[in-house]
N, C-alpha and C positions, 0 to 999 in steps of 0.2 A: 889296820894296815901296817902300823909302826911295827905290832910285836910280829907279822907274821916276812916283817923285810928284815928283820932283826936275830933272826936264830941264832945265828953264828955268837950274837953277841948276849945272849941269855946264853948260851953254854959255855961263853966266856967267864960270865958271872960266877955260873954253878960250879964253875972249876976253880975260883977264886975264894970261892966258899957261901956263895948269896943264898937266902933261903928262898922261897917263892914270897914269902910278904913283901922282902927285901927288891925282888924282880919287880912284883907289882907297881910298890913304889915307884921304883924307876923309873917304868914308862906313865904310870898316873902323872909323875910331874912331867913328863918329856912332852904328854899331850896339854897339861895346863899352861906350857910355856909357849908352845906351838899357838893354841890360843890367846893365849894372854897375847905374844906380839902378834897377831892379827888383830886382836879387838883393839888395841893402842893404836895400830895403823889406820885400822876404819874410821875410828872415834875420832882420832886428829885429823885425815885428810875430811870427814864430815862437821866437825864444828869450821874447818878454815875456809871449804866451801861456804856455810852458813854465815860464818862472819863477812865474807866477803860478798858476798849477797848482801846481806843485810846494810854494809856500808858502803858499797859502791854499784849495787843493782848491775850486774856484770849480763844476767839476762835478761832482758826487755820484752816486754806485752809488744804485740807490732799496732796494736789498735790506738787511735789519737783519744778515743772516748771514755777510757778510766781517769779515775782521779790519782793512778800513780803510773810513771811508766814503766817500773821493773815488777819482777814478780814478786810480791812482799815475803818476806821468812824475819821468823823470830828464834833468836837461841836460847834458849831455855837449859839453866843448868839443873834441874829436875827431872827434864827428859834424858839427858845426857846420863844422870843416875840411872835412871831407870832401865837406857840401855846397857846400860855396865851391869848391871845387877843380872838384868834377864840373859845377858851373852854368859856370864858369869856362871848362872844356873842349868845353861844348855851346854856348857862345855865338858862342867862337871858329871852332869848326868854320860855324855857320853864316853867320856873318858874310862868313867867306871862300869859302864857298857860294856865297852870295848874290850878292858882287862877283865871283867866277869868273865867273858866269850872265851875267851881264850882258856880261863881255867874249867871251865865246864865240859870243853872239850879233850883235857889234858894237854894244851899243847905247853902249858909251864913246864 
């Protein structure tokens, strides 16, 4: 979607003298940065949720008969790896998705 709102500014490039590796690059990092601050945003507003679960039970079971009255969450900094790792690997793959499409089609 980026390279195809973006013409104007790949023929900017190529008039400045970019070659197509050089364009690729460009938008490969413009999409890893695109994700990268979404995954920081997710990851933090979901550990502050979870912490704040975990230490002030903000959502409550309405039942009198558990032995806890909020709904139990654990933070685990292994998980939190593991979703950085796997958002990490799906950003990348599509990224270069993305800029494959584009050159297969000639629109570089």
């Amino acid at each position: 979607m980026l390279i195809v709102e973006k013409r104007d500014d790949i023929s900017t490039l190529r008039a400045l003298g970019a070659d197509t590796g050089l364009v690729r690059a460009v938008f490969r990092t413009e999409g890893f940065l695109i994700c990268g601050l979404g995954a920081v945003a997710g990851m933090t507003l979901g550990v502050a949720t979870t912490l704040s679960q975990q230490y002030f039970g903000l959502i409550e079971i309405p039942a009198e008969t558990f032995l806890t009255k909020s709904y139990p969450v654990e933070f685990r900094p292994t998980d939190l790896a593991v979703v950085a790792a796997s958002f990490a690997a799906v950003a990348a793959l599509l990224s270069n998705i993305t800029v494959r499409s584009m050159i297969k089609t000639d629109r570089l």
